[in-house]
C-alpha positions in Angstrom: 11.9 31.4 99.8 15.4 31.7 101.0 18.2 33.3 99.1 21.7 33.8 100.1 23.1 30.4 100.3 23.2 28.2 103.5 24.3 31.4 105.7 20.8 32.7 105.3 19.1 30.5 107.8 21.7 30.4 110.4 21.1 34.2 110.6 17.7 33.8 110.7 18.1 31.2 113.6 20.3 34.0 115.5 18.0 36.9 114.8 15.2 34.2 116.8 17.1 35.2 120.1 18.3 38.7 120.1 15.3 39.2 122.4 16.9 37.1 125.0 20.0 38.3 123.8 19.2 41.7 124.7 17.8 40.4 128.4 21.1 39.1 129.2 22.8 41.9 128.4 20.0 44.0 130.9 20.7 41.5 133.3 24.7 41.8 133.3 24.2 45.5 133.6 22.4 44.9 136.6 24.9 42.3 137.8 27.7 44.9 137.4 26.0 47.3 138.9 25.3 45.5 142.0 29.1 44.4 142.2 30.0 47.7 142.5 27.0 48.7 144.9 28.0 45.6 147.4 31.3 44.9 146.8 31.8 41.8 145.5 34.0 40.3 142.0 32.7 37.3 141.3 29.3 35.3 140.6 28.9 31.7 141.2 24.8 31.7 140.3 22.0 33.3 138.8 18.6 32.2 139.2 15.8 33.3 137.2 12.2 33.6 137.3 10.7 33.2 133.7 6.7 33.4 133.6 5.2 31.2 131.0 3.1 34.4 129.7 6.3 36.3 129.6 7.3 36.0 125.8 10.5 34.8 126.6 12.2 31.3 125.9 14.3 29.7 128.5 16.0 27.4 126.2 17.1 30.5 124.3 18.2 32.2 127.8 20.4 29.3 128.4 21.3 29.4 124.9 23.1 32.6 125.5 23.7 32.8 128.8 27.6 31.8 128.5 27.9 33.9 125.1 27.1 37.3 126.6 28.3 36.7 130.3 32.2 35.6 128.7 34.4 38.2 130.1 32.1 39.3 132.9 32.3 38.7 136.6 29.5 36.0 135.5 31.8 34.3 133.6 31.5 31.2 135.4 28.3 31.4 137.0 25.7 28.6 137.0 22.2 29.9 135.2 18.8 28.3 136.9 15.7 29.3 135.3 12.8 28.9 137.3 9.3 28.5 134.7 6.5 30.4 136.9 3.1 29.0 135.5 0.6 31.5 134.3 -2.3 32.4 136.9 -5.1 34.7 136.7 -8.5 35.6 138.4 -12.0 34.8 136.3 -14.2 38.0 135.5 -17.4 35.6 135.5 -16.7 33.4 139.3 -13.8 35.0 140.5 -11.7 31.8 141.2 -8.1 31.4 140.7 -7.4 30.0 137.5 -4.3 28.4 135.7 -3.6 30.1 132.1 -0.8 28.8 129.3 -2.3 31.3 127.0 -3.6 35.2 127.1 -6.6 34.0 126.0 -7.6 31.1 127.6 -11.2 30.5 129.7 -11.7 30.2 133.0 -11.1 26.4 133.7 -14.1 26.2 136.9 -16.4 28.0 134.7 -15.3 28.1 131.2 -16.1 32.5 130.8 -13.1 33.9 128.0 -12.5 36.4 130.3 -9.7 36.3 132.5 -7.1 38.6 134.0 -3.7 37.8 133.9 -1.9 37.8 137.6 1.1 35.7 137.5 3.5 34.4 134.8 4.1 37.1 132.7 7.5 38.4 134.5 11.0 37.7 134.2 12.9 38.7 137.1 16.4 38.3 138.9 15.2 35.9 141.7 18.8 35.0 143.1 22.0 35.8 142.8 25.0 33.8 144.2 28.3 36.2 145.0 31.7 35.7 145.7 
């Protein structure tokens, strides 16, 4: 039950991306910090990697992308999200296999075990400077 009049679930909906929240603000340190390693003022892209595994929703990166880059060097700058699909290697045949859940079998030979090798990042791919 919600209480607290229509406010309520617009906070709620907000609280829903202060994980990304807090990635974009990680990923503007690092922006700022390269400017001043490399010496440049002004950002015209930023591409992302986003694994599928990674806990992390690209519609709320874009979401607030512009919010916590207003003010920044980024201001402006274009966001591209690349979605990395999950991979992993079987335990049982030890084939390649694609995963869109920790938990999923082996799709050549159906065995629950399967280690997780690729989609669980999020990483600064590109970055397009002025």
């Amino acid at each position: 039950m919600l209480s607290g009049g229509g406010n309520t679930l617009f906070i709620l909906k907000q609280l829903d991306h202060m994980h990304e929240i807090s990635l974009l603000e990680g990923l503007l340190e690092t922006i700022e910090t390269q400017a001043q390693q490399q010496s440049f003022h002004k950002v015209a892209k930023v591409v992302l990697e986003v694994g599928q595994l990674s806990c992390v929703e690209p519609e709320a990166l874009r979401f607030g992308f512009k919010v916590v880059m207003q003010g920044s060097l980024a201001e402006a700058a274009e966001l591209s999200i690349i979605e990395v699909e999950g991979m992993g290697r079987c335990r049982q045949c030890g084939n390649n296999t694609p995963v869109d859940s920790w938990y999923a079998p082996c799709v050549n030979c159906g065995h629950p075990f399967v280690d997780i090798e690729q989609g669980t990042e999020m990483r600064l791919k590109d970055l397009w400077v002025k």
